[in-house]
C-alpha positions in Angstrom: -22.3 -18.3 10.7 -22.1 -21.9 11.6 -19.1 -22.9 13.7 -19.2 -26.0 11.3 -17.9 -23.6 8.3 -15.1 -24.9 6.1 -13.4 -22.8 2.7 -12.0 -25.5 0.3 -9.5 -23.7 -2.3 -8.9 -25.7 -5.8 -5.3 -25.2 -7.5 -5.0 -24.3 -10.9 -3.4 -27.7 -11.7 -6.3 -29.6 -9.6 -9.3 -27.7 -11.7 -7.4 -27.9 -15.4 -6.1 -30.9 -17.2 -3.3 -31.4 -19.2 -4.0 -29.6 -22.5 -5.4 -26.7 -19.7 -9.3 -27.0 -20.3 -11.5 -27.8 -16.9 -10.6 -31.6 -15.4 -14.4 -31.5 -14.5 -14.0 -34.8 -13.2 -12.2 -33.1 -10.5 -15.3 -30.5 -10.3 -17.3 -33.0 -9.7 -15.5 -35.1 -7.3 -15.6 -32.1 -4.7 -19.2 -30.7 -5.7 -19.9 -34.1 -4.3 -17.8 -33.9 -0.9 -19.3 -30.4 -1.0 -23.0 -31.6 -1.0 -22.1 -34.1 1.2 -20.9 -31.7 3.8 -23.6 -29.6 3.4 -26.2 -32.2 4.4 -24.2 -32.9 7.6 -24.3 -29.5 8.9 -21.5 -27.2 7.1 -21.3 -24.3 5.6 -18.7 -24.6 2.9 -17.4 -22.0 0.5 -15.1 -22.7 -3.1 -12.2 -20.9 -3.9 -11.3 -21.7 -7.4 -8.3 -21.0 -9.4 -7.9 -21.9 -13.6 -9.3 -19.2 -14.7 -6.4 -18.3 -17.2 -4.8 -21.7 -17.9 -8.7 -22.8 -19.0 -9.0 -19.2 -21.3 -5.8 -19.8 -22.7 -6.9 -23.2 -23.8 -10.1 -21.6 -25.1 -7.9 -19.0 -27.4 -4.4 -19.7 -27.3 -4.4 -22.0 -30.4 -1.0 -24.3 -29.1 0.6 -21.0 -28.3 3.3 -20.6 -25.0 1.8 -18.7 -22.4 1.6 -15.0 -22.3 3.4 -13.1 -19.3 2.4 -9.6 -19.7 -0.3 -8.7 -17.1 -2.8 -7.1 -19.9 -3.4 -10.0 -22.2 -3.4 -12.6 -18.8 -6.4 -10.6 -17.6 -7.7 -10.4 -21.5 -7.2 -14.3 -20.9 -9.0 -14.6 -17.5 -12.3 -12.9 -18.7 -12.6 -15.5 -21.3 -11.7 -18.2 -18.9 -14.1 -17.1 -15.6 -16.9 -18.3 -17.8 -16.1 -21.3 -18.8 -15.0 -22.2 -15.1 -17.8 -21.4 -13.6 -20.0 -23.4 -16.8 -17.7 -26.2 -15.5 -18.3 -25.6 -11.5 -22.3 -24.6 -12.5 -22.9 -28.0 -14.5 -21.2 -30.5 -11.9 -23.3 -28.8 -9.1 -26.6 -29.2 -10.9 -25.9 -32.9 -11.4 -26.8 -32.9 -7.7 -29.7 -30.0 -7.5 -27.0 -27.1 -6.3 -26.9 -23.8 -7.5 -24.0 -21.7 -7.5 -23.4 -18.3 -7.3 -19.8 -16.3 -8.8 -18.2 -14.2 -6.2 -15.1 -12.0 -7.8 -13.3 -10.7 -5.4 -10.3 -8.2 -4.9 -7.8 -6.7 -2.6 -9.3 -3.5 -2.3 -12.5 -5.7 -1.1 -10.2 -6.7 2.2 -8.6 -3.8 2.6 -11.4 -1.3 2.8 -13.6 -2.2 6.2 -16.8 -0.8 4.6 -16.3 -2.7 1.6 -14.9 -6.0 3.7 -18.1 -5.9 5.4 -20.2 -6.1 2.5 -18.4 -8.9 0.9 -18.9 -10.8 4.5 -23.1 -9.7 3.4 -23.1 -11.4 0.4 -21.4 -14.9 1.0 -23.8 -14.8 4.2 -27.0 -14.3 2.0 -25.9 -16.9 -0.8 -25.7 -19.2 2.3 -28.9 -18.3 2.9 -30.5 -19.1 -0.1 -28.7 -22.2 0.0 -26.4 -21.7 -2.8 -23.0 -22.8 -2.9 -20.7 -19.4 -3.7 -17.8 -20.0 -5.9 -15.0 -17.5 -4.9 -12.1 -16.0 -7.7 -9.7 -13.3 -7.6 -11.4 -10.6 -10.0 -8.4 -11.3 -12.4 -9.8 -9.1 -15.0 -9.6 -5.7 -13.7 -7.5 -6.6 -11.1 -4.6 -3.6 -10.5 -1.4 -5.9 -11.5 0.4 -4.2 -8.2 -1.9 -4.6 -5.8 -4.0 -8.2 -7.1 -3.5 -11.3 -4.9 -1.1 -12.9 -6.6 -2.4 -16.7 -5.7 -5.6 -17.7 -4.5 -4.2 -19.2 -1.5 -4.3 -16.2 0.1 -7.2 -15.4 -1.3 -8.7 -18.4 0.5 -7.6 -17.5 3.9 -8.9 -13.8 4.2 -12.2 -15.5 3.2 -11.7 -17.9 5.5 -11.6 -15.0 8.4 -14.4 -13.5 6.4 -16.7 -16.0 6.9 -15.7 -16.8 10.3 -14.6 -20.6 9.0 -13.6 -23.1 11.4 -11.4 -25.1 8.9 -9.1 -24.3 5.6 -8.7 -26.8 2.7 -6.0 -26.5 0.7 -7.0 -29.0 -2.5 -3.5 -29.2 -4.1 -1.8 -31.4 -6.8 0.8 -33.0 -3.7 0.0 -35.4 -0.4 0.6 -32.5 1.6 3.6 -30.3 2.7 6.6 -33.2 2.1 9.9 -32.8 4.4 11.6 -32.1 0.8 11.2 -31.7 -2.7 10.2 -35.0 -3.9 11.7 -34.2 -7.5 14.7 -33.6 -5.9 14.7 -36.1 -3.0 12.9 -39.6 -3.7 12.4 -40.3 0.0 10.7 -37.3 1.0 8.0 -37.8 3.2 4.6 -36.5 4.2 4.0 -34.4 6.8 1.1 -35.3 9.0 0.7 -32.3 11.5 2.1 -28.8 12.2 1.4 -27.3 15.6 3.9 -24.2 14.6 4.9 -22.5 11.4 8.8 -21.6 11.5 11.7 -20.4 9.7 13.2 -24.2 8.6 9.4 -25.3 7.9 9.4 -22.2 5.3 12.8 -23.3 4.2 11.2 -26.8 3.5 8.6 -25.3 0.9 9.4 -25.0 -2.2 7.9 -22.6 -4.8 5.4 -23.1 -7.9 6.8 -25.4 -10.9 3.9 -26.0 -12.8 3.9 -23.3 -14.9 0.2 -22.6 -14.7 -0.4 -21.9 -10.8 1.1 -18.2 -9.3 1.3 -20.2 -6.1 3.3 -23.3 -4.6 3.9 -25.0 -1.6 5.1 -21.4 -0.4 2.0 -19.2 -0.8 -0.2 -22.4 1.2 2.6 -22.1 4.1 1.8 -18.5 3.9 -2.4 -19.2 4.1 -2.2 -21.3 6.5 0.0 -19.1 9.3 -2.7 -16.4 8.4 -5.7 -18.9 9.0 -4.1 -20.4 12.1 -3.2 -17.0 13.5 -7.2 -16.5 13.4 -7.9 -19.8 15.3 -8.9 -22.1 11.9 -8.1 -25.0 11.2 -6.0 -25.7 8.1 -5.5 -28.6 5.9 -3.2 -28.5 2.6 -4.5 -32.1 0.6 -4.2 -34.0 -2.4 -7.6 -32.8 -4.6 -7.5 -35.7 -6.7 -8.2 -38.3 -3.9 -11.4 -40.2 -3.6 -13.2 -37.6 -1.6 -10.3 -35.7 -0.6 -12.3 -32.8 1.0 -14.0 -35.3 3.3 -10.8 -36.9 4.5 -9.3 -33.4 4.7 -12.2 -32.7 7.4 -12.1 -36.3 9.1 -9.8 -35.4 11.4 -7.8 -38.6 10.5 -3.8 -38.7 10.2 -2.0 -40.2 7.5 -3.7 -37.6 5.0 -2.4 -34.5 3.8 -0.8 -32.1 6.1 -2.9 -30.5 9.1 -1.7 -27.1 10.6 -3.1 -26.8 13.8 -4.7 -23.2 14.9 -2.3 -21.0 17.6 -3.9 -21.3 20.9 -3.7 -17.5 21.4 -5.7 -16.3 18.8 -6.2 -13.1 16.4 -9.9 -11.5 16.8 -11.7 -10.9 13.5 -11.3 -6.9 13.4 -6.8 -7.9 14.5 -6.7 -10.6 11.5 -8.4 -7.9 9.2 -5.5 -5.4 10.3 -2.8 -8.4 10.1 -3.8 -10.0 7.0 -5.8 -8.0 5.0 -5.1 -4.4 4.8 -2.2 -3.3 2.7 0.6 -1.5 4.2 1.3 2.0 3.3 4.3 2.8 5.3 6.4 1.8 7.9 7.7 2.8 11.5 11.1 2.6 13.3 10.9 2.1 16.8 13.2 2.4 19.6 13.8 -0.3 22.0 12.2 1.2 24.7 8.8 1.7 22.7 9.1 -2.1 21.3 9.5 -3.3 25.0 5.9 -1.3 25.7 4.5 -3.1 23.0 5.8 -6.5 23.2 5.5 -6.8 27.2 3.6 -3.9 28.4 0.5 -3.6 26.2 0.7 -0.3 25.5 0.2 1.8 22.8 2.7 3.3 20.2 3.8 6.7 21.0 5.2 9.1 18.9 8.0 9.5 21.4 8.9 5.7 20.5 9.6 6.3 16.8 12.8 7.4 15.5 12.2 7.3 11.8 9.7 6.6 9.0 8.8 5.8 5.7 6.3 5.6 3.1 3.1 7.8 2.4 0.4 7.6 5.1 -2.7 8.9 5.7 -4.7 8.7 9.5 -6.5 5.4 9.4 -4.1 3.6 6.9 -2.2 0.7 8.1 1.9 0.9 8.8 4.4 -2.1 9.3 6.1 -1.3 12.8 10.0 -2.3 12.9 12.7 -2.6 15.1 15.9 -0.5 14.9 17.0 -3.5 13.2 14.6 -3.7 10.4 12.3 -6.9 11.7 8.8 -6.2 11.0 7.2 -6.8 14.6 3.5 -5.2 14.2 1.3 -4.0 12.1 -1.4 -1.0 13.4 -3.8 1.4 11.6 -2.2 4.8 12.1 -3.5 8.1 14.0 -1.6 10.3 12.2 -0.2 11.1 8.8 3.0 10.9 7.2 3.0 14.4 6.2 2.0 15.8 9.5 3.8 13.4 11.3 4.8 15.5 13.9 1.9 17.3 14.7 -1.8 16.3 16.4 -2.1 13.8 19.2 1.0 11.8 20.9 -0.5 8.4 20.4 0.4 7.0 16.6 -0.6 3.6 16.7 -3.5 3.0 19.8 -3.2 -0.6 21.1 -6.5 -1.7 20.2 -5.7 -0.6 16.4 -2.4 -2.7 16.6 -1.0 -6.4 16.0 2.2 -7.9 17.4 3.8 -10.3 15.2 7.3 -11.1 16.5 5.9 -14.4 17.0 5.1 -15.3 13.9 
């Protein structure tokens, strides 16, 4: 794909108004920056959240808001529609089609599958049609679902290969504090690194409608910047917010910048993507071969582990003091753990992440 590739991810609050239905003002604020892009060169996908605030507008007659995962699904099939109605109607006011792309985890975590997703967001480019991207919220397994399409956004964002990450929020930007709690909190114009008192900083969702906050976008973006994109958390009811987001400007929104060592695609997939069925305790001889040799995990190196593996499936690799510092695919299984080949994690199947 083009190196000039951007996803753009709209918060529930940003897409909904206040009684819940579609803002489509909003809609068509950004189908406009979208087009606009587009012209100059981009390829830009939409990751778009409101799918159960607008259905429980549609049917919730005044009612509070369910919280068992059933009826929120039952809620979400009724709302995809009328989202993408909303997204389909302020495209065609400037001659661009859409296409609905549901997504789940299972679609990241399995290669084969993760592959063909990649297929079809590169053939709706190629029929020049804008794809609108949605957790599939529906069917969705409650345990193993997103949880907030922030996320979301960044493994499509590695999917696609983007080169930037727009985070369209209902905030300026990642603020030095709460601003409900602290009236002279401040925007945040750059980040060059993602640590422990930036995380502290971030706050989580108290909307009500949105399964994300400032947290889950902190989150996205140390995933994007770990695979070398840009990423840019912005105020989606600006005056062409998405095209300020990509100017390259200061002064708005917050812009993380990308690690200078960065992930490959297949080492982001393992990273990010793939769910972790287990977990591995290492001694400190076999983390210092794997934090400053290079090498590989052997079986020798593991004193302990956990969980229920199978060859291929991907591990969290710990220290003897329980800090996660990889993540690898697994040779072996948990049940024959101490059989077959001495190698249990190669190198080339293996991400550090001390450094996160």
């Amino acid at each position: 794909m083009t190196t000039r590739s951007v996803v753009v991810k709209v918060g529930t609050t940003s897409v909904t108004d206040a009684t819940g239905g579609v803002d489509y003002e909003v809609l068509v604020n950004i189908a406009d920056d979208v087009v606009h892009l587009r012209d100059e060169g981009w390829n830009v996908v939409v990751v778009t959240s409101g799918a159960i605030t607008a259905g429980w507008a549609e049917v919730g007659e005044g009612r509070p808001r369910p919280t068992d995962a059933m009826t929120l699904q039952a809620v979400s099939a009724v709302g995809q529609p009328l989202l993408m109605h909303a997204w389909r109607n302020a495209f065609g006011e400037l001659d661009t089609a859409v296409g609905q792309v549901l997504l789940a985890p299972l679609d990241f975590s399995h290669r084969g599958q993760y592959l063909h997703a990649r297929g079809t967001l590169e053939s709706l480019q190629g029929l020049g049609v804008v794809a609108i991207v949605n957790e599939n919220d529906a069917v969705a397994d409650e345990e193993i679902r997103f949880g907030d399409n922030d996320r979301l956004a960044a493994l499509v964002a590695n999917l696609v290969g983007a080169s930037h990450l727009v985070l369209l929020t209902d905030t300026e930007g990642l603020l030095t504090a709460d601003p409900r709690l602290d009236p002279s909190a401040t925007l945040i114009e750059e980040v060059n690194a993602i640590d422990a008192d930036l995380v502290g900083i971030a706050g989580t969702s108290h909307s009500g409608v949105g399964s994300g906050g400032m947290a889950s976008k902190l989150a996205a973006a140390r995933m994007a910047t770990w695979s070398g994109i840009t990423t840019v958390i912005a105020p989606a009811r600006a005056a062409k917010s998405l095209r300020k987001a990509l100017s390259e400007k200061t002064g708005f929104g917050t812009t993380f910048h990308p690690r200078s060592e960065r992930l490959s695609a297949r080492k982001s997939w393992i990273a990010f993507a793939v769910s972790s069925h287990g977990s591995l305790s290492i001694n400190n001889g076999a983390l210092e071969a794997l934090e400053h040799h290079g090498r590989s995990l052997l079986r020798v190196g593991v004193e302990a582990h956990e969980g229920d593996f199978v060859e291929g499936d991907a591990v969290e690799i710990k220290s003897l003091d329980g800090q996660v510092v990889a993540k690898g695919l697994t040779r072996v299984s948990s049940e024959g753990f101490s059989e077959g080949e001495d190698v249990v994690v190669h190198r080339d199947d293996l991400v550090l992440l001390r450094r996160a």
